[in-house]
N, C-alpha and C positions, 0 to 999 in steps of 0.2 A: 423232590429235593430242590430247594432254592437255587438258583441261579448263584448265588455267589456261595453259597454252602460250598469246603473243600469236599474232595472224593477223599472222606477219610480211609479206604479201602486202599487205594493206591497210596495216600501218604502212609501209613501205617506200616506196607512192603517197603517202601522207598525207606524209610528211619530203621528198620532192619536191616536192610543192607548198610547202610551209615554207622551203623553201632558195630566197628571191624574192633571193639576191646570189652573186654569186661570190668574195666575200671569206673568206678560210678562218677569221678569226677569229668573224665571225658568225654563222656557219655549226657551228664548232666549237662556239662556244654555244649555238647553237640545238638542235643534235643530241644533246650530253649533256643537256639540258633536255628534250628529248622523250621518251629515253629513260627517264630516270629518272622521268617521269609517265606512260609506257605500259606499262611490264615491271614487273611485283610483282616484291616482294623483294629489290632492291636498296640498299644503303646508301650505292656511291660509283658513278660512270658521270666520267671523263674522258682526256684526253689526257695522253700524255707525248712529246713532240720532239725527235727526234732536231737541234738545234742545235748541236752540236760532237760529232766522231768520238768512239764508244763513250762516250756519257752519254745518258740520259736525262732532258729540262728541264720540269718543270710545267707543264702546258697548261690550257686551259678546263675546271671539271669541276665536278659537283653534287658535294656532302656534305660531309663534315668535312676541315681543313684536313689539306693530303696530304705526304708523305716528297718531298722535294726535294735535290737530284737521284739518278737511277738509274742507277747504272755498267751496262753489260752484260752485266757478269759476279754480277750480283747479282739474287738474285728471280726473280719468276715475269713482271713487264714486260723485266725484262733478257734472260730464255730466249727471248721472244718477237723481241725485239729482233735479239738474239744469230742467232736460228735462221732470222729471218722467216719460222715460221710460229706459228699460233694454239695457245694453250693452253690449255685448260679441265684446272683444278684442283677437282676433288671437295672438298678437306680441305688448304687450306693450312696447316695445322700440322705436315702430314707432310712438308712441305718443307724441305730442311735449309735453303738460306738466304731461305725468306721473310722479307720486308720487311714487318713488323707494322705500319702506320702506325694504323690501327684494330681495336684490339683485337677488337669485333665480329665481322668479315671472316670465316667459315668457308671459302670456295669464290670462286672466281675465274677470269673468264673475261677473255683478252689476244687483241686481233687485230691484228696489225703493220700499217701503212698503206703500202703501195706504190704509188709512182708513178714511170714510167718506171724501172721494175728501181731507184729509191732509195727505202733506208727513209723515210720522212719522221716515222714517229714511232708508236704504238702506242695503240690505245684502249683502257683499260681500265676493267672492268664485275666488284664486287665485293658479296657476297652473305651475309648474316649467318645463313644457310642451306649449312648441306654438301650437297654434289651439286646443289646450284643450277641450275647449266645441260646442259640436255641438249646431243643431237647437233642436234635443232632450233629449239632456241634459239642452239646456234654459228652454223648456218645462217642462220639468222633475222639475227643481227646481221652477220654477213659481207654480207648484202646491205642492210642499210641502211649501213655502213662504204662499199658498192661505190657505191652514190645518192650519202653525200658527199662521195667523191671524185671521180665522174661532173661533180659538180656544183659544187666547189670550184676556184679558180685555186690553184694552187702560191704559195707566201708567198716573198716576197723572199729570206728568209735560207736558203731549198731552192731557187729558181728559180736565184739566180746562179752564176753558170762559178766 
């Protein structure tokens, strides 16, 4: 493990104790706020919600105000959307349609939120650092993502028929 790599094992225990509700929006809060004080080198850590077919809607998030909304056919939140599965980006600028909402942003990491087989919406973790995220920092946050959803109830506007 790298030197600066977190011990996502002990963050992972440490965000379960932290998750003391089952409401997704405190909970959403609370998790982009951890993150973003546990993991160097980040500049953005939030949600985006899937609340209407193929868009993405502004969720809970630390840092600068964010690009609202995200079609699915757009960006590196959209491909994760789009594909449901996780995307680590080395060099967002070699993306032809990256979504610049912060100029800073070199590298980016997206991990879609499934719950019973529905997207419910995408977390995204973006890094003023190229190659930012290894294989074990994808891992790493794929199991704190798997704690908040463990831990979170379904929000009204994903529970209903």
């Amino acid at each position: 493990m790298a030197s600066n790599t977190p011990d996502y094992a002990l963050l992972a225990r440490q965000l379960d104790a932290l998750m003391d509700s089952a409401d997704w929006l405190v909970n959403a809060a609370q998790i982009t706020a951890f993150i973003m004080q546990q993991v160097d080198e980040l500049n953005w850590v939030g949600f985006y919600l899937q609340r209407q077919p193929e868009l993405l809607t502004l969720g809970p998030f630390q840092g600068k105000p964010a690009c609202n909304p995200i079609p699915f056919d757009k960006g590196v939140c959209g491909a994760a959307a789009r594909s449901r599965q996780p995307q680590r980006i080395d060099d967002v600028h070699a993306i032809a349609d990256h979504i610049a909402c912060d100029a800073a942003s070199n590298s980016e990491l997206v991990i879609p939120l499934m719950r019973e087989g529905t997207l419910w919406g995408v977390l995204d973790l973006d890094s003023p650092r190229r190659a930012r995220f290894s294989e074990e920092d994808q891992a790493g946050i794929e199991r704190l993502v798997k704690v908040f959803l463990e831990r979170t109830s379904l929000p009204d506007w994903l529970a209903a028929p």
